[in-house]
C-alpha positions as CSV (number, residue, x, y, z in Angstrom):
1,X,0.0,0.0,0.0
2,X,1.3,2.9,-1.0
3,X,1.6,6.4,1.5
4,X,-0.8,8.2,-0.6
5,X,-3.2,5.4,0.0
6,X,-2.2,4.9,3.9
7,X,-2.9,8.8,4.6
8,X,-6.0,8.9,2.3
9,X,-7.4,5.4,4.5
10,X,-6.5,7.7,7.9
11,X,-8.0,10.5,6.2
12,X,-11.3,8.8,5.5
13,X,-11.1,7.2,9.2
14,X,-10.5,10.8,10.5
15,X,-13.6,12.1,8.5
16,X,-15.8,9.3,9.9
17,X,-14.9,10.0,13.1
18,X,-15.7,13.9,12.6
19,X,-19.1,13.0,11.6
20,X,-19.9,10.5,14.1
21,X,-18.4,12.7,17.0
22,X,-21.0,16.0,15.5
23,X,-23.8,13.4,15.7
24,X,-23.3,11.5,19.1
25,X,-22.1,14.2,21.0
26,X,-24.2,16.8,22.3
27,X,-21.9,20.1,21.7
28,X,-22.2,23.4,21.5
29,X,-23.0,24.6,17.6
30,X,-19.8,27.0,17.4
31,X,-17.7,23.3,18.1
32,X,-19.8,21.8,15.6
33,X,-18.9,24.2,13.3
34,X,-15.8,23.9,14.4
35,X,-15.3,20.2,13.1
36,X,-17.3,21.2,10.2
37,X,-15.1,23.9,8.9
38,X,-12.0,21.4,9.8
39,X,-13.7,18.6,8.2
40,X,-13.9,20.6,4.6
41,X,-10.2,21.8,5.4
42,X,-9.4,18.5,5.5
43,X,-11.4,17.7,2.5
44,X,-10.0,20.7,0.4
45,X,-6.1,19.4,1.4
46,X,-6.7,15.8,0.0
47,X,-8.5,17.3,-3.4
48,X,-5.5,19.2,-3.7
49,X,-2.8,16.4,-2.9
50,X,-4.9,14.1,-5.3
51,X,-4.6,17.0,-7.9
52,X,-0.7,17.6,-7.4
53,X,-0.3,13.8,-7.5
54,X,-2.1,13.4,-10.9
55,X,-0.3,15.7,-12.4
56,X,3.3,14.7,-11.4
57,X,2.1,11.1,-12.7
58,X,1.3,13.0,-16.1
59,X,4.7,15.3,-15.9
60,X,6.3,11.8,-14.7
61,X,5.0,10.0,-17.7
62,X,5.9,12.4,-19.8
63,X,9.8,12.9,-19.3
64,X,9.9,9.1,-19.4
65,X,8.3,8.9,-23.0
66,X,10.9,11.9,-23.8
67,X,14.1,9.6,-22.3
68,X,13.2,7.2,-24.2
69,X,12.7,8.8,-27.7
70,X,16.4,10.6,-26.3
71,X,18.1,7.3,-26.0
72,X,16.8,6.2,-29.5
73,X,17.9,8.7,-30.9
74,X,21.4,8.6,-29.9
75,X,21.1,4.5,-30.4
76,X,20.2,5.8,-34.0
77,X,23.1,8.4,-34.3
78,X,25.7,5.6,-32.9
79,X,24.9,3.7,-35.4
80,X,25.1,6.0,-37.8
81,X,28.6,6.9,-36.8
82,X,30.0,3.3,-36.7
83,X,28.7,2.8,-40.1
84,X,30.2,6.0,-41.2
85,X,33.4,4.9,-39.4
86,X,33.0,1.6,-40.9
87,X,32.7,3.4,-44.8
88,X,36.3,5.6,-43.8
89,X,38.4,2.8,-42.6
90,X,36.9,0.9,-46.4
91,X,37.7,3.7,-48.2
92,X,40.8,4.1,-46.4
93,X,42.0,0.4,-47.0
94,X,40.5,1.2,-50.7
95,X,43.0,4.2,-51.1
96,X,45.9,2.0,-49.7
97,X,45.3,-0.5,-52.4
98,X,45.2,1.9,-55.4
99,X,48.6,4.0,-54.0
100,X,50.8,0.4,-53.7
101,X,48.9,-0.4,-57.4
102,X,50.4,3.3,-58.4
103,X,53.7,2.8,-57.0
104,X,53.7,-0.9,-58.3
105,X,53.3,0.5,-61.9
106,X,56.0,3.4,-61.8
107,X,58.0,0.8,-61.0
């Protein structure tokens, strides 16, 4: 279980027991409203924690979609640049053969 769900369970226990205390207890109304007002506080905190959580999911989601298109991109660019490394060290065996052909017929 994760702490967002433990504190939302206490949360829920705490909001039950605010309501069964304003209805078993006989207290005076300005404690009542006391409890009330508290109770929505309480309320208004978790609807706001819920809010901030869903969106650092999204933001969360979002930068992991963008690492990986990242690290494709330099997978794709590595490649790239062994195959272009591949093509000079050809070309450069390629250039090797044709000078000792060259020197072979000024001989």
């Amino acid at each position: 279980m994760s702490i967002i769900e433990k504190k939302e369970k206490n949360l829920k226990l705490l909001i039950n027991k605010l309501d069964s205390l304003t209805l078993t207890y006989s207290q005076p109304t300005y404690e009542i409203e006391k409890i009330k007002t508290e109770k929505n506080e309480i309320l208004r905190q978790k609807i706001k924690i819920e809010n901030k959580n869903q969106e650092l999911l999204r933001e969360h989601k979002y930068l992991k979609e963008k690492i990986k298109r990242l690290q494709l991109e330099v997978k794709k660019k590595m490649e790239l640049q062994n195959n272009f490394n591949q093509e000079i060290d050809e070309l450069s065996q390629e250039t090797e053969n044709l000078v000792t052909e060259i020197e072979k017929w000024q001989i």
